[in-house]
N, C-alpha and C positions, 0 to 999 in steps of 0.2 A: 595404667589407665590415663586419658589423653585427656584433658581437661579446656574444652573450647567456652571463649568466651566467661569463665567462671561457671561453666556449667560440664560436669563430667559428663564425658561422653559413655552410651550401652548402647553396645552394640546389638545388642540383645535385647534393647526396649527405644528402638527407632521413635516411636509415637513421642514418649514421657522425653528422650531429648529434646526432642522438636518441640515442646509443647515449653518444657523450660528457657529453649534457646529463646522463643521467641517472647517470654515474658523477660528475658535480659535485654533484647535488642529493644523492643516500645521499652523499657527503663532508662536507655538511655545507650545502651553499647551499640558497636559497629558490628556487623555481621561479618562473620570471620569467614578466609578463604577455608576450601577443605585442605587439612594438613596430611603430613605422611602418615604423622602416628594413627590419628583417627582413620585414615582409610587402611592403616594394616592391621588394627584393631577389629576394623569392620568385616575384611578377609579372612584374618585368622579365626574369625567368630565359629567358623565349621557352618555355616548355614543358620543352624537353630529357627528363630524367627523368618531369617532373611533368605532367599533364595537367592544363593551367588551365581544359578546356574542360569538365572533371568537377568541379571544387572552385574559386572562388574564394579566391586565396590567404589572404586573412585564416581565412580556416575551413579551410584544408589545415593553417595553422601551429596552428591551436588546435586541431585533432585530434593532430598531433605531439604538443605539449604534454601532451596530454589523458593519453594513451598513456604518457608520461616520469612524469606523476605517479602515475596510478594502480598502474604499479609500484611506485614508491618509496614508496607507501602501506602497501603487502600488505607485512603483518609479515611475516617470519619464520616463524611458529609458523601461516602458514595455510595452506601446504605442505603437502600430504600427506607430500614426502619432502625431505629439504635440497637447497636449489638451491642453488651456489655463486654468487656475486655477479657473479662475473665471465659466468655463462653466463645470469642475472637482465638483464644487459647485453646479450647477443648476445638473448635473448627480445626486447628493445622493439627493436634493430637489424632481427629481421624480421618485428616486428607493422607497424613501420612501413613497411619492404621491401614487405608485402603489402598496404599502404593504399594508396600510392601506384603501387602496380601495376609493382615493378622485377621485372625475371628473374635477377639476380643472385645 
């Protein structure tokens, strides 16, 4: 199991990483490149959640990614209205939810 950032990576619950990575990176961490283990973690997965026959896993994980930073980008102040952090959190939960095509 491939552990990015202090957050284990599932390959198999795309959403709940993303949702954790990104409450590590506003903590304070650097957002990590996608590594090897994490993308053959993400390929051996057999599909399950994730359709490998839509996205090659190296570019599923760096759209994750992509997703985790550009939240944790957007100040504050570019809200029309306050978002609490925590619900900033469940937003990249199902931006990614809806990339990878869960019904959850």
């Amino acid at each position: 199991m491939a552990i990015i950032l202090g957050v284990r990576f599932r390959p198999d619950d795309l959403p709940r990483f993303a949702g954790e990575l990104f409450a590590s990176v506003v903590a304070g961490g650097a957002l990590p490149a996608a590594t090897a283990e994490a993308i053959a973690a993400l390929a051996e997965s057999g599909g399950g959640a994730v359709d490998v026959e839509a996205f090659d896993a190296a570019e599923l994980l760096a759209y994750v990614l992509a997703v985790v930073d550009a939240e944790a980008r957007l100040p504050d102040g570019a809200f029309t209205e306050h978002v609490h952090p925590g619900e900033r959190r469940t937003r990249v939960e199902e931006a990614v939810r809806r990339l990878v095509g869960y019904r959850a």
